[in-house]
C-alpha positions as CSV (number, residue, x, y, z in Angstrom):
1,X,-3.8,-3.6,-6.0
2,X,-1.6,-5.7,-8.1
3,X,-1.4,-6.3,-12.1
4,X,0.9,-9.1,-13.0
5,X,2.8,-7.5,-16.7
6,X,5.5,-9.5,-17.9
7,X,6.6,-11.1,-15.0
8,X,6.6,-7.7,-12.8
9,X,4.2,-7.1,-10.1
10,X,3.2,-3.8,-9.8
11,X,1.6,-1.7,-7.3
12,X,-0.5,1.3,-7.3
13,X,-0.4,4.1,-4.4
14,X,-3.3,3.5,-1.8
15,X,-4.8,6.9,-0.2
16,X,-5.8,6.2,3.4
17,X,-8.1,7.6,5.8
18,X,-6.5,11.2,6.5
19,X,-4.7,11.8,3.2
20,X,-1.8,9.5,3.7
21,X,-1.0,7.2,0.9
22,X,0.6,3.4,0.8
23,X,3.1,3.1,-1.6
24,X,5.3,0.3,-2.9
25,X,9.1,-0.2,-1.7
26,X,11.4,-2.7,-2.4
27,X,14.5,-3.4,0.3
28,X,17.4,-5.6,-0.6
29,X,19.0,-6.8,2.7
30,X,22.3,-7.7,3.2
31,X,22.5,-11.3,1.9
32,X,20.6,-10.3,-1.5
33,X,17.6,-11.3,-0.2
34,X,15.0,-8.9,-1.7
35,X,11.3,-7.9,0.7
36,X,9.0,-6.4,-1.0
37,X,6.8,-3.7,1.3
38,X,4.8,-0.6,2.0
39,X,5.6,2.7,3.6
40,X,3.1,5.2,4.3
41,X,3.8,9.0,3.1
42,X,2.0,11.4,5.0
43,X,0.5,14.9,3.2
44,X,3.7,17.0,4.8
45,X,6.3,14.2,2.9
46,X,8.7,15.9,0.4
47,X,7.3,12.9,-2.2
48,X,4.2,13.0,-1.1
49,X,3.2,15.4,-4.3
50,X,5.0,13.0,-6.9
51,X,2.8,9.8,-5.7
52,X,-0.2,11.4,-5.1
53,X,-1.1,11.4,-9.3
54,X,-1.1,7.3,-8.7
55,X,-3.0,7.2,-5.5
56,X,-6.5,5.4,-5.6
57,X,-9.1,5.5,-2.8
58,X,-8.3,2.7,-0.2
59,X,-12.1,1.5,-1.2
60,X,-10.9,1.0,-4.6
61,X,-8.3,-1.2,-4.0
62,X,-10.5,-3.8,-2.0
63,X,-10.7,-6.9,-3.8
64,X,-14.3,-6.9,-1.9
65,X,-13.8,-10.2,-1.1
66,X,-13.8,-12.2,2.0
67,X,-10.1,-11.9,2.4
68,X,-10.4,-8.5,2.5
69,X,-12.5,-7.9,5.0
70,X,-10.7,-10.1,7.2
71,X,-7.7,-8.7,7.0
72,X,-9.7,-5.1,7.5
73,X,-11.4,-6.4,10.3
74,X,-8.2,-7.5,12.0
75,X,-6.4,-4.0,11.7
76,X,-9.2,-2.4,12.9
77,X,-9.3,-4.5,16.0
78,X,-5.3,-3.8,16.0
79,X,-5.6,0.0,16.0
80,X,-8.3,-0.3,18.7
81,X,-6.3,-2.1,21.2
């Protein structure tokens, strides 16, 4: 889930299936270039405690639309194989 405020994008934390939660992260690489990402923190993570205040069911953060359950419909299939 995104919220565009002044220019920023921001993210909330995503809890998914089995207590692990998506957060945001940021990585500059070498030539400046900056990549915006995810990394999953699982319940035993040293941060997992100071994220999990932010986390929203993965359910929430559907946009329920048809994108969405494409891109669901596409990991699914992924984890499967």
């Amino acid at each position: 889930m995104t919220d565009e405020t002044e220019g920023a994008q921001l993210m909330t934390a995503v809890m998914l299936a089995g207590g692990v939660l998506r957060i945001p992260e940021s990585t500059v690489l070498a030539d400046g270039t900056r990549v915006d990402g995810t990394r999953d923190i699982p319940p035993d993570a040293p941060d997992y405690e100071t994220w999990l205040p932010h986390a929203m069911p993965e359910e929430a953060a559907w946009h329920g639309d048809a994108d969405d359950l494409r891109i669901l419909a596409r990991w699914r299939a992924a984890a499967s194989a």
